[in-house]
VOGU-3710 file (C-alpha; in Angstrom, 3 decimals, decimal comma):
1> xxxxxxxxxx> 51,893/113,006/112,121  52,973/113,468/108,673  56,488/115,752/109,961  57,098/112,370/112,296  56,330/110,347/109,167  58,632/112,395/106,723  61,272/112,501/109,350  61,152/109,035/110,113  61,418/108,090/106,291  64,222/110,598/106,072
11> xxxxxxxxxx> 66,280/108,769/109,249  65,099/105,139/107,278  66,442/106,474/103,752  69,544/108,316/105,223  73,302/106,297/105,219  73,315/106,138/108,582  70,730/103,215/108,917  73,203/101,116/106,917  75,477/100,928/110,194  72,480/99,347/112,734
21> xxxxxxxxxx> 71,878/97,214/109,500  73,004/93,508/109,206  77,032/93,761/108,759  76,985/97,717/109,530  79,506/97,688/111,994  81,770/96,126/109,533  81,512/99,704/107,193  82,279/101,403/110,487  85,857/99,448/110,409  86,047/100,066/106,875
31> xxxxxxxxxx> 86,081/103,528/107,725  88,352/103,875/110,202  90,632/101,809/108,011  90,378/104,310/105,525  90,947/107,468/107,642  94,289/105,180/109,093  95,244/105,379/105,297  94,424/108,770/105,226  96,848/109,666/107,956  99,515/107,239/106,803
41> xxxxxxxxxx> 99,330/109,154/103,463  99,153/112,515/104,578  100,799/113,049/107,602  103,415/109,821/107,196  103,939/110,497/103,859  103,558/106,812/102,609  103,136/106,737/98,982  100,412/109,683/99,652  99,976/110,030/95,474  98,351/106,566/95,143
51> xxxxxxxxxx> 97,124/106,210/99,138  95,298/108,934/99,546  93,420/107,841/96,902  93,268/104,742/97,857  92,009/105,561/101,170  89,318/108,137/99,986  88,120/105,287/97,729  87,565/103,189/100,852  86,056/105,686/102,425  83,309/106,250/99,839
61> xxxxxxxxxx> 82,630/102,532/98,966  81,827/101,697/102,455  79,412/104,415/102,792  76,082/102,849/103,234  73,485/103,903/100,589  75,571/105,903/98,196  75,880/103,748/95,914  79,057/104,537/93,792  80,285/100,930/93,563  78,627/97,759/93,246
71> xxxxxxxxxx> 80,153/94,742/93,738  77,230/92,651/92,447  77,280/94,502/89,432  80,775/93,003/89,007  79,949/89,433/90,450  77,311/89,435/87,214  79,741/90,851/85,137  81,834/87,413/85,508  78,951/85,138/85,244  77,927/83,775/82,550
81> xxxxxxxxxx> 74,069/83,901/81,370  73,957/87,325/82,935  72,637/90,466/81,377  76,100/92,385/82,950  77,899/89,104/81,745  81,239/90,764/80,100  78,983/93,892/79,029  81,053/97,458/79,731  77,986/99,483/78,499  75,643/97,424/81,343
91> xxxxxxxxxx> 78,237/98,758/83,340  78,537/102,364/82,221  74,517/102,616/81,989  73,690/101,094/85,645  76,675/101,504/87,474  77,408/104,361/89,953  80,376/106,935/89,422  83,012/104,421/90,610  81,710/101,219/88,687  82,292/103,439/86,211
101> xxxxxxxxxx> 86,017/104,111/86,530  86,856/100,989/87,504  86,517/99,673/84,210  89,612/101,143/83,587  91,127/98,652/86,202  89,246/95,833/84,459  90,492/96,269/81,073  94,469/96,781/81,936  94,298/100,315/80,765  95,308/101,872/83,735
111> xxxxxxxxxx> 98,338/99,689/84,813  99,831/99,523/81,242  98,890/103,630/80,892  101,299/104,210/83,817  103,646/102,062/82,915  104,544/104,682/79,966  105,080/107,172/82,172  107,200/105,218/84,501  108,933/104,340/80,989  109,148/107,948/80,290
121> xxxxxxxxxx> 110,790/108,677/83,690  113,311/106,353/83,987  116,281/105,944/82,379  118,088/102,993/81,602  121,549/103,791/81,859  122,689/102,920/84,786  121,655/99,205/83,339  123,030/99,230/79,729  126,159/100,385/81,461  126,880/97,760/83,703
131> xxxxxxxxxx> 124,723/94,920/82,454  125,342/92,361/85,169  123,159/94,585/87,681  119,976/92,775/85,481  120,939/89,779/87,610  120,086/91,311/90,463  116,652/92,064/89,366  115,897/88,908/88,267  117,315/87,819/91,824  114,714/89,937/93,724
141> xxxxxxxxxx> 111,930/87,636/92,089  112,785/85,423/94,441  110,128/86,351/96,938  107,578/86,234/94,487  108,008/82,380/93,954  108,367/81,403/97,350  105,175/83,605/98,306  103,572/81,752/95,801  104,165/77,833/97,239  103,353/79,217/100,814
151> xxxxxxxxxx> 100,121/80,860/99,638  99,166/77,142/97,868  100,314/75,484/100,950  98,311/77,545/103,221  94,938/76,739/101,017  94,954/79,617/98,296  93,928/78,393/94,771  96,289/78,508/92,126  95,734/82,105/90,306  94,883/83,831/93,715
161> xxxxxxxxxx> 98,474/82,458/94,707  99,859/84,124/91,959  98,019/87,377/92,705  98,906/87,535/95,719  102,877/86,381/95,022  103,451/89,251/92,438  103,192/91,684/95,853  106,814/90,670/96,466  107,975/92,655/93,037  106,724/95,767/94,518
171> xxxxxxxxxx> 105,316/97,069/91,726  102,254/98,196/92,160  100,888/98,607/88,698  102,271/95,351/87,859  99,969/93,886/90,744  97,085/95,252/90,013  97,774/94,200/85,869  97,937/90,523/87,475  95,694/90,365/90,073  92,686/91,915/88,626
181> xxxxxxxxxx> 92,851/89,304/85,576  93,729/86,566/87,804  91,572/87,102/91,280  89,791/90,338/90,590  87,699/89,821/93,945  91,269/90,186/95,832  92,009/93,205/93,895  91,402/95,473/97,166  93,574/93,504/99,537  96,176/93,079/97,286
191> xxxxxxxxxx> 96,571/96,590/95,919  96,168/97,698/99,755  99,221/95,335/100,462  101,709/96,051/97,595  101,402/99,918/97,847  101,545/99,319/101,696  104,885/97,938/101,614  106,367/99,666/98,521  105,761/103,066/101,013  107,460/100,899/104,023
201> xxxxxxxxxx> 110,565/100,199/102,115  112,780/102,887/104,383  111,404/100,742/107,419  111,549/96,707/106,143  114,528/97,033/103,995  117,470/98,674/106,466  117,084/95,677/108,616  117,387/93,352/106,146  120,754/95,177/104,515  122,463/95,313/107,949
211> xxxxxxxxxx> 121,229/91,632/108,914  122,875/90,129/105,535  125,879/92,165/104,787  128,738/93,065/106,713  130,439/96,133/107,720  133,126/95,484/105,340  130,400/95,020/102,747  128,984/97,968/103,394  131,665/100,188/103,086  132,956/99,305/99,428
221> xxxxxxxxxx> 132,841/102,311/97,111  131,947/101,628/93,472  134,087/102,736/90,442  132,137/105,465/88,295  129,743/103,869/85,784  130,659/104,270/81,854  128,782/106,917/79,752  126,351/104,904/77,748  125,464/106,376/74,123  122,529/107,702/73,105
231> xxxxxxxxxx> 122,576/105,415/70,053  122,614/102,482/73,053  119,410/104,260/74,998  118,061/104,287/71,777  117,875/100,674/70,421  117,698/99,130/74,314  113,840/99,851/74,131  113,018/98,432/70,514  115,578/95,137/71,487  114,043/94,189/75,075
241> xxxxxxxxxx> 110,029/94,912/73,766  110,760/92,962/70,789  112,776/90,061/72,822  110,744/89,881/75,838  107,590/89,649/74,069  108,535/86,901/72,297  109,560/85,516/74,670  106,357/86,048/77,388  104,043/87,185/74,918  101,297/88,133/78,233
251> xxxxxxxxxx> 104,047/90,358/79,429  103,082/92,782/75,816  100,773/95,346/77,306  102,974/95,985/80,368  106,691/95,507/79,031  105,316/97,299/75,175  103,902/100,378/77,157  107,484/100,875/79,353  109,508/100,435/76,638  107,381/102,831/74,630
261> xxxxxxxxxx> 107,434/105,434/77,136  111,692/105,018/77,707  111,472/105,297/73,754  109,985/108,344/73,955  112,752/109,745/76,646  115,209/108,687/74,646  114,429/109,475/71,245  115,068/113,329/71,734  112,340/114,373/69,284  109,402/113,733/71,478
271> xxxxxxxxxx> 109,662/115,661/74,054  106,673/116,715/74,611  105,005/113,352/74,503  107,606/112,604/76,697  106,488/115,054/79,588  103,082/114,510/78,849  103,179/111,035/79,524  105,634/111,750/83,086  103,896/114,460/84,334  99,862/114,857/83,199
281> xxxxxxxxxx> 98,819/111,165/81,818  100,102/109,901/85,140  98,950/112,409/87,426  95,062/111,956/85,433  95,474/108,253/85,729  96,444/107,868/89,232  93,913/109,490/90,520  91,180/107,541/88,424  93,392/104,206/89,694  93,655/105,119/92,965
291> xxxxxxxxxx> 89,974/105,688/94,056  88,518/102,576/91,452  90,973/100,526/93,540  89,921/101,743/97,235  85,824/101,501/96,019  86,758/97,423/95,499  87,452/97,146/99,578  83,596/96,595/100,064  83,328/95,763/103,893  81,631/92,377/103,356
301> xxxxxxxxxx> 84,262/90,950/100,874  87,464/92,930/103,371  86,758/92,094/106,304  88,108/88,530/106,493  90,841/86,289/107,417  91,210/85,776/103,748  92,686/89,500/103,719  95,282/89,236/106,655  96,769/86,119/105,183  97,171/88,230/102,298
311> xxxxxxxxxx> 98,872/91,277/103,880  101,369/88,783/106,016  101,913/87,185/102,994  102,870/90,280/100,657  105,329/90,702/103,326  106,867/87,505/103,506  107,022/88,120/99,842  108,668/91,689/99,821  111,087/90,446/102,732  112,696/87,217/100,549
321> xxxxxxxxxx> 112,485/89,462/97,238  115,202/91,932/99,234  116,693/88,745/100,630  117,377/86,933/97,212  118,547/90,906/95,828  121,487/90,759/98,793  122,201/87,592/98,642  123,034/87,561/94,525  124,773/90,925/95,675  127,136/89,493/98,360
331> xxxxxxxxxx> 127,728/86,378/95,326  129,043/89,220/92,655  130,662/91,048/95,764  133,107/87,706/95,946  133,597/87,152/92,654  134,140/91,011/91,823  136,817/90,505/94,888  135,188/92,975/96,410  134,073/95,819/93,843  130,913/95,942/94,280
341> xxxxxxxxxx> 129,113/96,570/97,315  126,147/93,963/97,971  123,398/96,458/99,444  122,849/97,566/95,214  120,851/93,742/95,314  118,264/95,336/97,683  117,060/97,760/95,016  116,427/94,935/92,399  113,116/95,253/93,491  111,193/97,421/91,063
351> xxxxxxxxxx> 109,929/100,092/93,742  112,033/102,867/91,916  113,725/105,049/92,827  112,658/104,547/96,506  114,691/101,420/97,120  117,974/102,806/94,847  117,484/105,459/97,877  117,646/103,163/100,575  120,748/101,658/99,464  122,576/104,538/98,874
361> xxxxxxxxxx> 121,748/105,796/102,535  122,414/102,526/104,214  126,097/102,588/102,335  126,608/106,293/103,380  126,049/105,807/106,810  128,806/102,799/106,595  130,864/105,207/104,360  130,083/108,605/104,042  131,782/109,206/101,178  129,885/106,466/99,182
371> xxxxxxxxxx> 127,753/106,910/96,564  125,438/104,300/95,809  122,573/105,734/94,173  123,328/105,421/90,314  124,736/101,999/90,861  121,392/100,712/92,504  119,177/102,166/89,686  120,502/99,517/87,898  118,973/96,707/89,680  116,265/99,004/90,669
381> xxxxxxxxxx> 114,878/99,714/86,773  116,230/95,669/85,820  113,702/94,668/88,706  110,839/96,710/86,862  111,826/94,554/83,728  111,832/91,755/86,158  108,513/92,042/87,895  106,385/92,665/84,386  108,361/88,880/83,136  107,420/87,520/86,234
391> xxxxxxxxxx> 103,724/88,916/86,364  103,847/87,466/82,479  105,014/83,914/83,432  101,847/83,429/86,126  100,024/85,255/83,750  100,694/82,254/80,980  100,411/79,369/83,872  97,196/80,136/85,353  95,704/82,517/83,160  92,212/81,605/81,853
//
């Protein structure tokens, strides 16, 4: 009797009660959501350095009974009277491993940390040397604004609209930044959604590009770009932190961290801060942001039709973001009288260099002696600029 006893206690205490529990089933989805991630990352090769991640951190949230994230811990941690009521060491002492991360999504650092190394990686360039490319990252915004009206009209409130709107920058650090001040309980679907598409760009934007421009369009080769000074690279950094944050001050976190890391590129002096912050601060950081963002997709919060408006809607956003980029580009295309070739606009979104790659293998296969790819990084890097002002603007409308 006491072997059944201890074995039945075991079978009562083990996870796999938790699935013939109220709501089990729905972990059971969870989980084969998470090993669909899994393969998309792995074997599809979609974004796999944030998605597998990601996926793992679905995985382990919607196991029942271990215990690594709790949403109620975070549900207190937002409401007032409390004891978890805006406490981090509540947190840290009664949390489980991935409450415990997380807070590293819940205070910004992780976003703005990146954000110097995608500073550090990218260089500017392309942009200070022809200057009217910035136009077509503020033009890929567009999606982010009309996302926004159709998530109000469709019943969203306000600063979940917002959230869910910045998708259509496709930048993913930006959204999480945004969305996890704004509507941190839609901080799984969201994230899920903008990394989603940023890793589908070779598959939604070709359409697009062929759909809007024309053969003719497609075809025209760019004239060589200037060689911009280092003295320019230089100052570029110290001018747009100091202007833009005047300007938005919420963008300062994301748009000071950038420009600090592009500083660093730039300087020549700091290298090694420089490599550190391309190569090991963002490899250590996206792995702590990538599993604290899969543990928030809790199966009972998910699992809704809150979530799929979401996803449709990061699309719609993504979709009219590459649609206003094309459209600005066929505009300069006609007043350039035909210097420069409109499929650059597509990579005004800030998904770089992915979508600078798309552009400059849609024009070679209408030219294949085209070469796109430094002209798009223009747009491409303007749109990161772009996305952290327009993350900043929502930010200062609806922030609390």
């Amino acid at each position: 009797m006491d072997i059944l006893a201890t074995l039945s206690d075991l079978i009562t205490q083990s996870g796999f009660s938790g699935f013939f529990q109220d709501g089990g089933w729905k972990n059971l989805i969870m989980i084969l959501v998470a090993c669909v991630l899994l393969y998309l990352g792995i074997k599809k090769k979609f974004e796999p350095l944030l998605l597998v991640g990601i996926a793992f951190g679905v995985l382990l949230t919607n196991i029942p009974g271990a215990g690594l994230y709790n949403p109620q811990l975070w549900t207190d941690f937002m409401t007032e009277g409390t004891r978890a009521y805006h406490s981090y060491s509540y947190v840290a002492t009664n949390g489980g491993l991935l409450d415990i991360l997380y807070i590293g999504v819940k205070t910004g650092l992780y976003p703005s940390l990146i954000f110097i190394g995608v500073g550090a990686s990218t260089d500017f360039g392309p942009l200070l040397s022809n200057p009217r490319t910035l136009l077509l990252g503020a033009a890929a915004q567009l999606g982010v604004f009309l996302a926004f009206i159709g998530a109000v009209c469709i019943g969203f409130a306000d600063n979940v609209a917002a959230a869910i709107a910045i998708i259509g920058g496709a930048d993913g650090p930006t959204a999480l930044y945004l969305t996890n001040i704004l509507a941190p309980d839609y901080l799984g679907p969201i994230a899920i959604a903008a990394y989603s598409y940023m890793a589908l760009i070779p598959m939604i934007q070709p359409p697009l590009m062929r759909l809007l421009t024309t053969e003719q369009e497609r075809r025209v080769k760019m004239e060589q770009v200037r060689t911009v000074s280092k003295t320019e690279k230089i100052i570029f950094p110290i001018v747009v932190a100091s202007f833009v944050i005047l300007l938005v001050p919420s963008t300062a976190p994301l748009i000071g961290c950038l420009m600090f890391g592009n500083l660093l590129r730039e300087t020549g002096l700091t290298d090694r801060l420089s490599d550190t912050a391309q190569n090991a601060l963002m490899n250590i950081v996206t792995l702590f942001l990538g599993i604290s963002v899969g543990a928030t997709t809790v199966a009972s919060r998910f699992l809704n039709l809150e979530t799929l408006g979401i996803v449709a809607l990061g699309l719609v956003a993504f979709s009219f973001s590459t649609v206003g980029g094309l459209l600005v580009g066929k505009l300069m295309y006609k007043l350039s009288g035909g210097k420069i070739n409109p499929l650059i606009g597509s990579a005004g979104v800030s998904a770089v260099p992915m979508a600078a790659r798309v552009s400059q293998v849609e024009g070679q296969k209408a030219n294949p002696t085209n070469f796109l790819l430094m002209h798009a990084m223009g747009p491409n890097v303007a749109g990161v600029i772009g996305s952290a002002i327009a993350a900043g603007f929502l930010l200062a409308l609806f922030g609390a």
